[in-house]
N, C-alpha and C positions, 0 to 999 in steps of 0.2 A: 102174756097178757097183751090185749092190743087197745088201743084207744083210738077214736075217730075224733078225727079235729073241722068242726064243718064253719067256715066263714058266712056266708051268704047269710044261713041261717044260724047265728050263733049258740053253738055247743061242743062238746066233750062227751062222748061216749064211750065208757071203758066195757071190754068184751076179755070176761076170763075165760072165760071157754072159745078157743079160736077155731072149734068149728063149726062156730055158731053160723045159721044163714044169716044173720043181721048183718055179719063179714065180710060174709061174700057180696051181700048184695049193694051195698056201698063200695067196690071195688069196680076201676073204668081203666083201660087202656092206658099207661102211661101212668096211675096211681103214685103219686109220691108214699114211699114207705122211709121212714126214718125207724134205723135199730137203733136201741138204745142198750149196752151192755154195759156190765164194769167197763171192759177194756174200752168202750166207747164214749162213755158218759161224759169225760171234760172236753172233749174233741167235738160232742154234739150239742153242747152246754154254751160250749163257746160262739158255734155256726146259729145259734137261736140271738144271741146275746149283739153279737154281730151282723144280724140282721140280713141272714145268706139266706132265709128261707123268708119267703114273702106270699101274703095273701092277697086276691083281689075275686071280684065276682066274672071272674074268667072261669073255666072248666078246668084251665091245668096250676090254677090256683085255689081255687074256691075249699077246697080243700086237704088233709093229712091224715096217713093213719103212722101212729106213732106203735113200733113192736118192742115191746118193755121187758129185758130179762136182767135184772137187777138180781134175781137172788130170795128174793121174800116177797110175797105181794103188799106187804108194808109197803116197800122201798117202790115196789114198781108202781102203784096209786100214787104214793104221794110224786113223782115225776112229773104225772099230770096235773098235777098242783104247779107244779115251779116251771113246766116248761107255760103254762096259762100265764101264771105271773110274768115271766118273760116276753110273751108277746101280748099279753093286756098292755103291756108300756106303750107301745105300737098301735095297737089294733082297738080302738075301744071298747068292741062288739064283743071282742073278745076277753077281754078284764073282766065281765060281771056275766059271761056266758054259763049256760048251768054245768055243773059235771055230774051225768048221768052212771051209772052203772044200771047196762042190759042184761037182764035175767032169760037164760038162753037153756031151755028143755035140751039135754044129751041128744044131737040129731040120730044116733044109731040104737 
């Protein structure tokens, strides 16, 4: 699962189907990707908590797409709940921003 994290405009876009064009098309040059795995989760849990990832309405900020493989699409949704909570602390735009889930027709 991937979820798009947009500042400027505040939201959350979660994309089960990754190959979906909504994907692609919010993808730029230099695109921050953050994986999120077991093996990775308290490692990236922490770099959110601690404030290593930062947003501004620059290009190489303005936004994140977060790559969620937890195991269940339970666990990988609700991620984007708690990394939100995380940087709503932070970011106000982003505390009350929507979480969207995109309905993405099979491109093939």
């Amino acid at each position: 699962m991937k979820a798009y994290v947009n500042y400027p405009e505040p939201h959350f876009t979660i994309h089960w189907n990754d190959r979906c064009p909504g994907v692609q098309k919010n993808r730029k040059e230099g695109q921050r990707v953050i994986t999120i795995t077991p093996e990775t989760l308290d490692v990236t849990l922490s770099r959110f908590i601690n404030r290593e990832f930062t947003f501004a309405a620059n290009p190489d900020e303005n936004d994140m797409w977060l790559d969620v493989a937890l195991g269940s699409p339970q666990h990988n949704e609700a991620i984007v709940y708690v990394v939100q909570l995380i940087l709503g602390r932070r970011y106000r735009p982003l505390k009350s921003a929507s979480v969207e889930t995109h309905t993405c027709p099979d491109p093939h």
